[in-house]
N, CA and C atoms of all chains as a GROMACS GRO file, in nm:
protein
  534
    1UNK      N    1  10.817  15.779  14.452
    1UNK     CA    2  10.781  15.641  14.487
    1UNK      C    3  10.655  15.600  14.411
    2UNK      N    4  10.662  15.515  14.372
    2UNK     CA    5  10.497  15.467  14.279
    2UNK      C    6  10.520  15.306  14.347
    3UNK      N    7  10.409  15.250  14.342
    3UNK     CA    8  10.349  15.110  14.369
    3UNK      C    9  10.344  15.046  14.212
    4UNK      N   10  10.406  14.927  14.242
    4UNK     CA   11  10.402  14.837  14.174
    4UNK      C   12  10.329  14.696  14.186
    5UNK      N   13  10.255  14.586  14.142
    5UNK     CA   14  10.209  14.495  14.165
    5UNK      C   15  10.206  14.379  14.160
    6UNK      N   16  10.296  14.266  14.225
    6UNK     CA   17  10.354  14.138  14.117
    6UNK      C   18  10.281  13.990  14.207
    7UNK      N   19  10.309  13.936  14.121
    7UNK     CA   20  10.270  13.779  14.146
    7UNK      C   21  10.431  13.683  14.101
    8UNK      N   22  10.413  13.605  14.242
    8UNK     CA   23  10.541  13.522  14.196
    8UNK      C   24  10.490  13.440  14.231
    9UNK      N   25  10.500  13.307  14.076
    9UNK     CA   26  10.428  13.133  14.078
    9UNK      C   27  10.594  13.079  14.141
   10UNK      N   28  10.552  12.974  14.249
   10UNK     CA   29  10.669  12.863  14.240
   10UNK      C   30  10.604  12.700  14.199
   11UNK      N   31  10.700  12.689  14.171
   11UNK     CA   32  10.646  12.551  14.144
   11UNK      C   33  10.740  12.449  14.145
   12UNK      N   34  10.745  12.277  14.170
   12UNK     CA   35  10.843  12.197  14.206
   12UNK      C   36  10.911  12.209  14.106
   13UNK      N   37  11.051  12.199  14.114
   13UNK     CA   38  11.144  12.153  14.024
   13UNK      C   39  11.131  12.102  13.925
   14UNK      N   40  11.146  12.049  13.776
   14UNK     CA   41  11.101  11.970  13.736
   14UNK      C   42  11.143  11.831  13.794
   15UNK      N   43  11.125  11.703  13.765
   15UNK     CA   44  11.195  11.584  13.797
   15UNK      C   45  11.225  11.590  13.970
   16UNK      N   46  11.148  11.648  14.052
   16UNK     CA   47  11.139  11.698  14.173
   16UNK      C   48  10.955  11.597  14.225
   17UNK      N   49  10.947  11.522  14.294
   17UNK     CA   50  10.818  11.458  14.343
   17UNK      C   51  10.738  11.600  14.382
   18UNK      N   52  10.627  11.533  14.349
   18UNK     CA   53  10.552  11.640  14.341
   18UNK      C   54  10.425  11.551  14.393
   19UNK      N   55  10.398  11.548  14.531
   19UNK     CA   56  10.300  11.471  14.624
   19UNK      C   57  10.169  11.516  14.574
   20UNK      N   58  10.140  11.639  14.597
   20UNK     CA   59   9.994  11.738  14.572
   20UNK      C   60   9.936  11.756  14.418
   21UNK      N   61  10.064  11.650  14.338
   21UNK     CA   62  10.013  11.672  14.192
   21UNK      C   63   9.987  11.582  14.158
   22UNK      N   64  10.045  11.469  14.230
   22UNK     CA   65   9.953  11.345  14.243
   22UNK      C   66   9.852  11.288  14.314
   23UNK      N   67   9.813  11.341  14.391
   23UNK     CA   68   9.695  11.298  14.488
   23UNK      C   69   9.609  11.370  14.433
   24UNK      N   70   9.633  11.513  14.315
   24UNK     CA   71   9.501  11.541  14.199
   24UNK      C   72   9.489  11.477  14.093
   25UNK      N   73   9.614  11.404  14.063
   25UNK     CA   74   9.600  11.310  13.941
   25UNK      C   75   9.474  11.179  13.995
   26UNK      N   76   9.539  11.086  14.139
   26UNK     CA   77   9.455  11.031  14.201
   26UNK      C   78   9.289  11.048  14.161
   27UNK      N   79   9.325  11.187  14.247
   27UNK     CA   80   9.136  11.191  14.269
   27UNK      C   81   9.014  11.222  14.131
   28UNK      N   82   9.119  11.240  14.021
   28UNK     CA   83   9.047  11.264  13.872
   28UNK      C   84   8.947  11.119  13.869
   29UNK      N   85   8.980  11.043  13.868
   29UNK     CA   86   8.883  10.927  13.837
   29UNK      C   87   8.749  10.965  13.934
   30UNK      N   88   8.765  10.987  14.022
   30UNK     CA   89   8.614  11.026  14.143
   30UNK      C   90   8.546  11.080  14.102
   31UNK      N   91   8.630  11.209  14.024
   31UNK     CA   92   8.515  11.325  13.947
   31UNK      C   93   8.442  11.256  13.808
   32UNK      N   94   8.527  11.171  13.740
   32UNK     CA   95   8.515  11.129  13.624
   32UNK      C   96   8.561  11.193  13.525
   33UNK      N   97   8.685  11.285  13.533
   33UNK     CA   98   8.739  11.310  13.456
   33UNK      C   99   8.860  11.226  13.395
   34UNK      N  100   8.842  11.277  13.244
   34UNK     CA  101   8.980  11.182  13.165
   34UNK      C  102   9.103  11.272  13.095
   35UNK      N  103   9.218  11.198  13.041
   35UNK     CA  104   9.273  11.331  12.959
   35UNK      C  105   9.346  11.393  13.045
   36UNK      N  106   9.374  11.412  13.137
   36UNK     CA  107   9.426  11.492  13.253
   36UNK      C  108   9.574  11.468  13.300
   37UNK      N  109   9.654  11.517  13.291
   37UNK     CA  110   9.797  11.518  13.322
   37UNK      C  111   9.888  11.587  13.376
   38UNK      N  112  10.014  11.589  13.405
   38UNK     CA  113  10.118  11.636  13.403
   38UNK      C  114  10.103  11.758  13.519
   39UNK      N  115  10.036  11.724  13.601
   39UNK     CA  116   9.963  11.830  13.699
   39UNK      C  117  10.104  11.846  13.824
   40UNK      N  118  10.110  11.970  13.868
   40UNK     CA  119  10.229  12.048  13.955
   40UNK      C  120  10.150  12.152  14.024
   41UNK      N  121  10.143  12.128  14.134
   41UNK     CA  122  10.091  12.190  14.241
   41UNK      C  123  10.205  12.293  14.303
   42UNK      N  124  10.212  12.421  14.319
   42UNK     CA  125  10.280  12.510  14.352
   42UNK      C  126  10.216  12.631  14.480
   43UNK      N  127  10.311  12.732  14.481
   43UNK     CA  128  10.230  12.842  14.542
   43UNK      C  129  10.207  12.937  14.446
   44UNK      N  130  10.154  13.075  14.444
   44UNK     CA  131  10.145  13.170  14.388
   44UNK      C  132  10.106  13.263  14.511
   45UNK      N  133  10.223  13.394  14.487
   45UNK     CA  134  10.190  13.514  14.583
   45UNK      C  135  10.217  13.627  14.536
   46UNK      N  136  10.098  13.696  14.565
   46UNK     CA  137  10.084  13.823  14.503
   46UNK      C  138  10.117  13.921  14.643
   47UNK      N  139  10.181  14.035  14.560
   47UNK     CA  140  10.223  14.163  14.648
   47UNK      C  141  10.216  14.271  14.578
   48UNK      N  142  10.232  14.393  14.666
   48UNK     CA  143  10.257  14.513  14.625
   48UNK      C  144  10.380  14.547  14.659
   49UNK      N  145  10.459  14.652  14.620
   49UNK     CA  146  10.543  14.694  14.666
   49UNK      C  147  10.576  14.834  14.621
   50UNK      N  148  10.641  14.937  14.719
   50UNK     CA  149  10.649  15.079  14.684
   50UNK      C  150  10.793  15.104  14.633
   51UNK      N  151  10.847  15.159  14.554
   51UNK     CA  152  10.957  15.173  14.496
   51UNK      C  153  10.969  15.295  14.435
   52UNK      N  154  11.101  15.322  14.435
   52UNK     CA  155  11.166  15.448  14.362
   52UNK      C  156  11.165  15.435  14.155
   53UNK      N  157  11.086  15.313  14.187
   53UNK     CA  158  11.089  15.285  14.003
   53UNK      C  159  11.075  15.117  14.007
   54UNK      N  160  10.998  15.030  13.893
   54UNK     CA  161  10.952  14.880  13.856
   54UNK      C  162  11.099  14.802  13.875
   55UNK      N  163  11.169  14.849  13.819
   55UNK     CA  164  11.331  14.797  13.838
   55UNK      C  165  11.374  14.772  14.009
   56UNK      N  166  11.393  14.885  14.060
   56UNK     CA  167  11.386  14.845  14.204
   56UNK      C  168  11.270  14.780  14.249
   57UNK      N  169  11.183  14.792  14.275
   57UNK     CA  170  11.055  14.673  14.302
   57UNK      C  171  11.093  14.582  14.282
   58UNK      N  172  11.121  14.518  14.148
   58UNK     CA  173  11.096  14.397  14.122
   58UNK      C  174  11.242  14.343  14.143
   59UNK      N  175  11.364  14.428  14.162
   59UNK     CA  176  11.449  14.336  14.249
   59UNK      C  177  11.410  14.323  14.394
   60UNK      N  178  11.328  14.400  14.487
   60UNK     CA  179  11.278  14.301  14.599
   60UNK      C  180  11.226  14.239  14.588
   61UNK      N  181  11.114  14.194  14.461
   61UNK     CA  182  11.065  14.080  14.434
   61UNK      C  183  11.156  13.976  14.449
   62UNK      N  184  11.244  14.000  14.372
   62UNK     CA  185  11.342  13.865  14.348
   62UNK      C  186  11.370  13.779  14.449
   63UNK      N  187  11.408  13.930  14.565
   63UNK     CA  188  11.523  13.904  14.679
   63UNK      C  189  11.412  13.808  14.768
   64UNK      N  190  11.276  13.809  14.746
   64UNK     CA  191  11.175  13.773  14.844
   64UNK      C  192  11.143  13.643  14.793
   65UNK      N  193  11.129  13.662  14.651
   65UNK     CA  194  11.087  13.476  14.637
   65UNK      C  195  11.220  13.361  14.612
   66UNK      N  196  11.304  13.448  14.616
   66UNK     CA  197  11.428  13.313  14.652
   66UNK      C  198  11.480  13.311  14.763
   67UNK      N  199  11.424  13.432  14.885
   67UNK     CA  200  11.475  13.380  15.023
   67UNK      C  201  11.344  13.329  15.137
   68UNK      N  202  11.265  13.408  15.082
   68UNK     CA  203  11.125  13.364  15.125
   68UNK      C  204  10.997  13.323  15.100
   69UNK      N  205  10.962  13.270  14.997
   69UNK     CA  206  10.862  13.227  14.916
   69UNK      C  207  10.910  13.097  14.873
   70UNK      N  208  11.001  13.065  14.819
   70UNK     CA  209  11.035  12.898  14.749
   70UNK      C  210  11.173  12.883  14.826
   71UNK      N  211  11.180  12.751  14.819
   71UNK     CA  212  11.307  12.621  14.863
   71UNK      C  213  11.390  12.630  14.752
   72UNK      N  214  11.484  12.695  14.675
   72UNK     CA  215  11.548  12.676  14.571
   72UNK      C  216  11.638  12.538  14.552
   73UNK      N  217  11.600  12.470  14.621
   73UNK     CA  218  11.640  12.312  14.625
   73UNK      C  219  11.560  12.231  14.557
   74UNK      N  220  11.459  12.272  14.597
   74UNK     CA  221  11.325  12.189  14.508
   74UNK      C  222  11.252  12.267  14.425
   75UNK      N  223  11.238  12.441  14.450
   75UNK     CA  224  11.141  12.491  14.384
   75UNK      C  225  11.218  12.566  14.230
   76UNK      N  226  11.131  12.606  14.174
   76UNK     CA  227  11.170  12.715  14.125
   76UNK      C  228  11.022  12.833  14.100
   77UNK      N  229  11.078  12.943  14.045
   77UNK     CA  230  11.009  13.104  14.038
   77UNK      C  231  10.992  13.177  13.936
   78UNK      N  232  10.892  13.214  13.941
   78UNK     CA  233  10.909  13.301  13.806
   78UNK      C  234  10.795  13.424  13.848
   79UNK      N  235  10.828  13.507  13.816
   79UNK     CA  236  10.774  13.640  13.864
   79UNK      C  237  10.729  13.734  13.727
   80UNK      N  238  10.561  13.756  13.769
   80UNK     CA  239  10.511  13.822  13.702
   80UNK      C  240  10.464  13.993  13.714
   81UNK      N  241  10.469  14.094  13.626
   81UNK     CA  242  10.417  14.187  13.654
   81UNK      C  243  10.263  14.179  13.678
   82UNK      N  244  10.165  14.255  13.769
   82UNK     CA  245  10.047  14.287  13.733
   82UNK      C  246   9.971  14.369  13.700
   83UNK      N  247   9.857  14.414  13.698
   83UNK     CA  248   9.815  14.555  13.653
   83UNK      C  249   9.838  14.652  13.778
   84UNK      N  250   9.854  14.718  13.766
   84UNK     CA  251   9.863  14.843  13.845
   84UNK      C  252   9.811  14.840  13.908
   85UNK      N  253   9.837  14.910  14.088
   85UNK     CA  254   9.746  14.945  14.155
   85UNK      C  255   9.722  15.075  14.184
   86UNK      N  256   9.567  15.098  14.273
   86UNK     CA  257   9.555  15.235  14.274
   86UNK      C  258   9.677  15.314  14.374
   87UNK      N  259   9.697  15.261  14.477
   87UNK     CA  260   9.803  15.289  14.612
   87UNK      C  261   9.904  15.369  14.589
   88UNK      N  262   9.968  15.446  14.676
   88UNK     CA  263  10.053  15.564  14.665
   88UNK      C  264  10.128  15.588  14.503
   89UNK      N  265   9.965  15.602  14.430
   89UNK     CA  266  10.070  15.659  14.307
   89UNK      C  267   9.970  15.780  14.259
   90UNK      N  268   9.165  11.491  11.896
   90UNK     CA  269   9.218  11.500  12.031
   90UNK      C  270   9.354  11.616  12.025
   91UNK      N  271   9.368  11.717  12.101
   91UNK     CA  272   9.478  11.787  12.164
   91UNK      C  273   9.501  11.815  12.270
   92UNK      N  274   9.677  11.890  12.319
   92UNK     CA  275   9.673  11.883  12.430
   92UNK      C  276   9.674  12.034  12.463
   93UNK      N  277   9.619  12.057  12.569
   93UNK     CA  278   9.654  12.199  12.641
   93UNK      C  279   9.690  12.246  12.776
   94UNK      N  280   9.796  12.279  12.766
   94UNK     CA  281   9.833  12.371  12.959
   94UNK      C  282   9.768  12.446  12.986
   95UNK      N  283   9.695  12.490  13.121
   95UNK     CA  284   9.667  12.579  13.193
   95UNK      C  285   9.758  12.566  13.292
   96UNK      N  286   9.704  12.711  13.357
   96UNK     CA  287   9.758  12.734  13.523
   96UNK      C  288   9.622  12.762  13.559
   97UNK      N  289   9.592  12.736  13.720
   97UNK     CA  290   9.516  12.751  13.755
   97UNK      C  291   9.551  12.834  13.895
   98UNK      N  292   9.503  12.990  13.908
   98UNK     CA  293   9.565  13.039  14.016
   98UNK      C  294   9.428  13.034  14.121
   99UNK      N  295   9.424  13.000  14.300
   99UNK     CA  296   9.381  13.003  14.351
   99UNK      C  297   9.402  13.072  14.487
  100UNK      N  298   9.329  13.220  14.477
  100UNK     CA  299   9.347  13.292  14.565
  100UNK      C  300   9.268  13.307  14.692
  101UNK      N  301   9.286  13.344  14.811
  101UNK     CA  302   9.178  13.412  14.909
  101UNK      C  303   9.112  13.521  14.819
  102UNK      N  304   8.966  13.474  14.893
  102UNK     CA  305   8.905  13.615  14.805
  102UNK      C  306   8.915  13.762  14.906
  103UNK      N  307   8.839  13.901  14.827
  103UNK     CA  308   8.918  13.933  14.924
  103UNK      C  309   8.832  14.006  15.029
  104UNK      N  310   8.878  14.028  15.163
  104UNK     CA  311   8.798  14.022  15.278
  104UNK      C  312   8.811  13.922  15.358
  105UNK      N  313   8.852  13.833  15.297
  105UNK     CA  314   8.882  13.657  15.384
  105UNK      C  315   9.048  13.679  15.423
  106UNK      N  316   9.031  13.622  15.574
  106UNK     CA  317   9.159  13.658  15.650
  106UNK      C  318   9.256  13.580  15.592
  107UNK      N  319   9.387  13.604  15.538
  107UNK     CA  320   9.494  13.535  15.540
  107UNK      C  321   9.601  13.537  15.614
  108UNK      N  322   9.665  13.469  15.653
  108UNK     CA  323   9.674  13.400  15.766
  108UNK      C  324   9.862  13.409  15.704
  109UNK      N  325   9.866  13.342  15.576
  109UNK     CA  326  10.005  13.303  15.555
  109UNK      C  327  10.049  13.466  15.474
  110UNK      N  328   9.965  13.528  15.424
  110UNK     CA  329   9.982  13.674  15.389
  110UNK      C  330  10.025  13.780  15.499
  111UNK      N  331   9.935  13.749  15.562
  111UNK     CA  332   9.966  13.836  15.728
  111UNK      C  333  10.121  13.764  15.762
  112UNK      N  334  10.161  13.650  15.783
  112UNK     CA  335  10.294  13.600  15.827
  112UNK      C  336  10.418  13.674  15.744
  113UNK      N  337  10.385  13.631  15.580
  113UNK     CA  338  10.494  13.677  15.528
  113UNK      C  339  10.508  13.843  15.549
  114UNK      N  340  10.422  13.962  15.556
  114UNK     CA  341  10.431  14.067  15.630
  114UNK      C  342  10.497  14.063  15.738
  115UNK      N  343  10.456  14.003  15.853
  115UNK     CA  344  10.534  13.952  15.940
  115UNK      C  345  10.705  13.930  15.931
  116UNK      N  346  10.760  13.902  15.854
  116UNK     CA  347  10.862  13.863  15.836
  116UNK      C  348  10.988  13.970  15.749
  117UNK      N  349  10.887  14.056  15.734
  117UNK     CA  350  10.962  14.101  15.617
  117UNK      C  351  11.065  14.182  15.703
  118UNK      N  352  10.997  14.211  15.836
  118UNK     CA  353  11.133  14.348  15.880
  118UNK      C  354  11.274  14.223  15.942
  119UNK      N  355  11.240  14.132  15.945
  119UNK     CA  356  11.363  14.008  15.980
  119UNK      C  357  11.488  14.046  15.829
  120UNK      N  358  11.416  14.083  15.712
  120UNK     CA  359  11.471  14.095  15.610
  120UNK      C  360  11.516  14.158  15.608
  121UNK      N  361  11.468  14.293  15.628
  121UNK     CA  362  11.533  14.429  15.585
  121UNK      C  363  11.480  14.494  15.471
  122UNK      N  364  11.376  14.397  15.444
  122UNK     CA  365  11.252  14.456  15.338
  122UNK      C  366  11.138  14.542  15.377
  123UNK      N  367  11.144  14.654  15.313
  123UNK     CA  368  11.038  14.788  15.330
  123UNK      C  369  10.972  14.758  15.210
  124UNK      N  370  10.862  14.804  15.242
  124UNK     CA  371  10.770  14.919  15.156
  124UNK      C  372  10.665  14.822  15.072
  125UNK      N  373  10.634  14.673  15.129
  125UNK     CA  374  10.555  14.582  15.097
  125UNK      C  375  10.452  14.589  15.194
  126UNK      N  376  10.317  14.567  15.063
  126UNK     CA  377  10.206  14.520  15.148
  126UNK      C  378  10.077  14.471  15.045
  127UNK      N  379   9.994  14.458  15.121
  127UNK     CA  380   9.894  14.366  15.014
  127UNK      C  381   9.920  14.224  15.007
  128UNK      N  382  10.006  14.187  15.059
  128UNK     CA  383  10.063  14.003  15.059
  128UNK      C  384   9.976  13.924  15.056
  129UNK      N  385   9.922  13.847  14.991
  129UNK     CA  386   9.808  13.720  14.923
  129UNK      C  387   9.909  13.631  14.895
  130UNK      N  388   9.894  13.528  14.990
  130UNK     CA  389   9.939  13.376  14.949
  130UNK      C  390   9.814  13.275  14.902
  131UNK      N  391   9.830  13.220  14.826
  131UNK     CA  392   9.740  13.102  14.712
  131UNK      C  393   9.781  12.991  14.684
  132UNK      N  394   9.708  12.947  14.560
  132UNK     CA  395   9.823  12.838  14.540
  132UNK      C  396   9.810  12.824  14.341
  133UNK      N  397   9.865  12.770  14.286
  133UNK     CA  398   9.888  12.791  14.135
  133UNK      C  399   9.887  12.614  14.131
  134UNK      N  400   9.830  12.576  14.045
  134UNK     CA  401   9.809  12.451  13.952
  134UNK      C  402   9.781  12.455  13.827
  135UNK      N  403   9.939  12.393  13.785
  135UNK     CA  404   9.946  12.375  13.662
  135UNK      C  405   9.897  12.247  13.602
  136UNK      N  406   9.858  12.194  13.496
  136UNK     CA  407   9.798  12.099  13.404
  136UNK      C  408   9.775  12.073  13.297
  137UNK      N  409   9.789  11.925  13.210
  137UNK     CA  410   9.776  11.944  13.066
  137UNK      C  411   9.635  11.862  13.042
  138UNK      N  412   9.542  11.901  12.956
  138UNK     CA  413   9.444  11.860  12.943
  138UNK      C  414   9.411  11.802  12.792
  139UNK      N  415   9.362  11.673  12.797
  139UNK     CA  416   9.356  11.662  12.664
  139UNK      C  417   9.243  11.576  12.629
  140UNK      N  418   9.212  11.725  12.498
  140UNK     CA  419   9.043  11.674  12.499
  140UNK      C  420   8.999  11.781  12.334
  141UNK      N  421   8.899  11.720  12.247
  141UNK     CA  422   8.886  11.786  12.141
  141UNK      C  423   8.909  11.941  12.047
  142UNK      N  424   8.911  12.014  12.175
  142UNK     CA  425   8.911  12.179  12.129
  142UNK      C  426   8.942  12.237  12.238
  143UNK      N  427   9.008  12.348  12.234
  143UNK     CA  428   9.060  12.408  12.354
  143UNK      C  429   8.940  12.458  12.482
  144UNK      N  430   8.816  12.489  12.379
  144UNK     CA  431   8.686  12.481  12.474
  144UNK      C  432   8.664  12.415  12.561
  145UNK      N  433   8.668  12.289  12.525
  145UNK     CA  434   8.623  12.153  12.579
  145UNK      C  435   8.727  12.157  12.700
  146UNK      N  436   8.858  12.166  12.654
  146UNK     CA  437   8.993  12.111  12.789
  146UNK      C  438   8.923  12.218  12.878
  147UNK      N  439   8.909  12.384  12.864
  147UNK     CA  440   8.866  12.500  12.925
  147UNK      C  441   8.794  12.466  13.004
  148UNK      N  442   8.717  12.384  12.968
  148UNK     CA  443   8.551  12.331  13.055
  148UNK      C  444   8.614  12.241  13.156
  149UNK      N  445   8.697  12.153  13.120
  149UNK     CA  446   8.714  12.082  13.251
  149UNK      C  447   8.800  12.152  13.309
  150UNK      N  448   8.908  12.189  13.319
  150UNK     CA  449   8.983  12.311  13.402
  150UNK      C  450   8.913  12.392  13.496
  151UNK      N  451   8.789  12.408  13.438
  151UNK     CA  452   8.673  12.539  13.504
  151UNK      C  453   8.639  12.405  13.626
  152UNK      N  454   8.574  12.279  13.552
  152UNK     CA  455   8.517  12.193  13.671
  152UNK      C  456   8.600  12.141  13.756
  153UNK      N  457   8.717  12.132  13.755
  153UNK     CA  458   8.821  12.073  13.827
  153UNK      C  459   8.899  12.219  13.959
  154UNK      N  460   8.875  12.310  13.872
  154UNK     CA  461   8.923  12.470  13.964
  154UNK      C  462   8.769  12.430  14.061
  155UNK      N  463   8.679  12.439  14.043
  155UNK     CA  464   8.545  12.504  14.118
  155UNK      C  465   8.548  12.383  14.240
  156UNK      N  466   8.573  12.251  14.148
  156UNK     CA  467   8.512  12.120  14.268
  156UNK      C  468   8.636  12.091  14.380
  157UNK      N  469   8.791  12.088  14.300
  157UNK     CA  470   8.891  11.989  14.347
  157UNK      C  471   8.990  12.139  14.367
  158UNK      N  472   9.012  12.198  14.314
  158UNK     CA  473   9.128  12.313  14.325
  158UNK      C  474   9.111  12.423  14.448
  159UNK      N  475   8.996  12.468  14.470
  159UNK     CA  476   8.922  12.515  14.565
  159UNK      C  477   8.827  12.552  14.661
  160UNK      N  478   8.842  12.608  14.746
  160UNK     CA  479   8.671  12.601  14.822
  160UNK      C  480   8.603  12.747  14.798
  161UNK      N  481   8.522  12.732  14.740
  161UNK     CA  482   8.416  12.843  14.677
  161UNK      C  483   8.416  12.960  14.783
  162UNK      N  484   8.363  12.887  14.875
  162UNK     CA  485   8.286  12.993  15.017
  162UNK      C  486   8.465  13.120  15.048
  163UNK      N  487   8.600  13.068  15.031
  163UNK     CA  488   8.652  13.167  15.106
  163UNK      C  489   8.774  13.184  14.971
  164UNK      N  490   8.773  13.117  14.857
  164UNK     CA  491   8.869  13.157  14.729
  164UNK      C  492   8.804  13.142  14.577
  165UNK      N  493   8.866  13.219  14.535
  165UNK     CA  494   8.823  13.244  14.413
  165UNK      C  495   8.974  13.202  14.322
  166UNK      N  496   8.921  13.194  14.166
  166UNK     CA  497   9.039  13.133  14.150
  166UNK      C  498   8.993  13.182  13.966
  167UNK      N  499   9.163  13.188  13.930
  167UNK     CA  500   9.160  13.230  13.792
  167UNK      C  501   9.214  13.148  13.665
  168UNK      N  502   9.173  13.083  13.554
  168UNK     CA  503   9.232  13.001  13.486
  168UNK      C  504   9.272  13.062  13.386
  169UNK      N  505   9.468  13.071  13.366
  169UNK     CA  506   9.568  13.088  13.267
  169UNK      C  507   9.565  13.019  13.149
  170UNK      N  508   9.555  13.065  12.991
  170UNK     CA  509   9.619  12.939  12.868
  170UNK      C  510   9.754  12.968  12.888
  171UNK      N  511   9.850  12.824  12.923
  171UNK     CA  512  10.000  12.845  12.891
  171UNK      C  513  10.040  12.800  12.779
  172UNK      N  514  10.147  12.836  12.729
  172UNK     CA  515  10.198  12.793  12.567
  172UNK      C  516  10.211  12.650  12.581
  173UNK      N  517  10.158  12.571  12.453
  173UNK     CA  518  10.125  12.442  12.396
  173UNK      C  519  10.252  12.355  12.459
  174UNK      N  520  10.200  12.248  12.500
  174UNK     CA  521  10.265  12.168  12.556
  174UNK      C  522  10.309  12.054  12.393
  175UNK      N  523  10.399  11.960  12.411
  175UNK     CA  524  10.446  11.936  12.283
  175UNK      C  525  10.371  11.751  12.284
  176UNK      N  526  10.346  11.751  12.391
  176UNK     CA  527  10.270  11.547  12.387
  176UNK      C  528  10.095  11.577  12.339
  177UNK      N  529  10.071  11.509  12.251
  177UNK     CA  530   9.939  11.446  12.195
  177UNK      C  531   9.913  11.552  12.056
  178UNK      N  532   9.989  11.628  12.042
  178UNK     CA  533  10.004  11.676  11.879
  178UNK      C  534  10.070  11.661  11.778
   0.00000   0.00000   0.00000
């Protein structure tokens, strides 16, 4: 068993409203910033997980951010490796 | 003038209780998922910035993560370059 370490970004759909990416577009003028766009507000969640090998891990990754982490109606996922951790390896 | 994507990941730092990390733990034996832990929920903001040199966009990304993306006292937060977006070049 070794530990593996991943991060899975979701983020709206494209062409999907995206409320929280506009109410930062909004508030740019307050700060006084310019130039600023195309902004998508998502989650990002990081885990560990123990596995018989990265391959198995990261298919429970999968199984976790398309049944429990994102709305595959609106969201989508993309799953990253991370550096290693120290934990049962 | 150019344009540039970031991501902007915003995590609990760590020692600060999470709340939606602890849940999704919570949940996992509903699944039938073993051998996870470490669960950090955040949030990821993506953005295109456009402004003289990739320095410059960098700088506001940094001021926009510190003031508007998060709260200092209980997250910390990390800024991504994503591959070139194709508007203002």
């Amino acid at each position: 068993m070794s530990a593996h370490r991943f991060a899975v970004n979701v983020l709206p759909k494209d062409g999907i409203l995206d409320p929280q990416g506009r109410a930062v577009e909004g508030s740019l003028g307050h700060l006084g910033v310019a130039g600023v766009s195309g902004v998508r507000v998502g989650r990002r969640v990081e885990l560990t997980v123990e596995a018989g090998s990265e391959a198995e891990a990261r298919a429970i990754v999968e199984q976790l951010a398309a049944e429990l982490f994102s709305n595959p109606l609106i969201e989508s996922f993309a799953i990253e490796s991370m550096p290693a951790v120290g934990a049962g390896r």
